[in-house]
N, C-alpha and C positions, 0 to 999 in steps of 0.2 A: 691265981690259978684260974684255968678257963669250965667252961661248962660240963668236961668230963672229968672235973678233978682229978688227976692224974699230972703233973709237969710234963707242960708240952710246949712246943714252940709252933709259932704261926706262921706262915706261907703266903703270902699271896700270889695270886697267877694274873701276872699285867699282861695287858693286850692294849697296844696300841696306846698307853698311857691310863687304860681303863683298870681298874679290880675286877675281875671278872668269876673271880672262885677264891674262895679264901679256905686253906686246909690245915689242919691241927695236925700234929705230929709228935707220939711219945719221946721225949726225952733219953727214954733208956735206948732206941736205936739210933745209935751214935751214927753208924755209915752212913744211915739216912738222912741225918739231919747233914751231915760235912758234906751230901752231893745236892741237899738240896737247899746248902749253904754257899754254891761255886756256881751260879748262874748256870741251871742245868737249861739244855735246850728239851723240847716237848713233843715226841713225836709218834704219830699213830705209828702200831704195829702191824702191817697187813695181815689179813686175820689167817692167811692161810699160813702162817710160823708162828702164829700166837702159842700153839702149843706146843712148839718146839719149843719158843726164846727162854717160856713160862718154865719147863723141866728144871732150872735151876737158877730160875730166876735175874737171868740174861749175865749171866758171870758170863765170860771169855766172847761176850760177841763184840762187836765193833760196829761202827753207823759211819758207813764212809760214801764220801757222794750221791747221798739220797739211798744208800742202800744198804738196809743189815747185812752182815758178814759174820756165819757161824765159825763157832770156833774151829771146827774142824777145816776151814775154808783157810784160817788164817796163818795155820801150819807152813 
């Protein structure tokens, strides 16, 4: 068990071969650990739809050629 006693799984974030951020992750969020079990790619949010993407937690958008795509876009 790690330093927040709680079962958690660890993450690291490689950069160029490096560790560069190592992150704990509870256990009991299942979707979370299976996407950040699938080689997820890492990408800033431009901050002017942060609070959009955030409203539900970026379900139904899509990142397609360097560019989010809200859900209503994808209709």
């Amino acid at each position: 068990m790690h330093m927040n006693m709680q079962p958690s799984t660890a993450f690291a974030y490689v950069v160029d071969g490096e560790v560069g951020h190592v992150h704990f992750m509870a256990n009991t969020i299942l979707n979370a650990i299976a996407i950040m079990s699938s080689d997820p790619k890492v990408v800033v949010i431009p901050e002017e739809i942060v609070d959009e993407i955030s409203k539900n937690a970026g379900l139904g958008w899509k990142y397609l050629d360097g560019k989010f795509i809200s859900p209503t876009e994808n209709v």
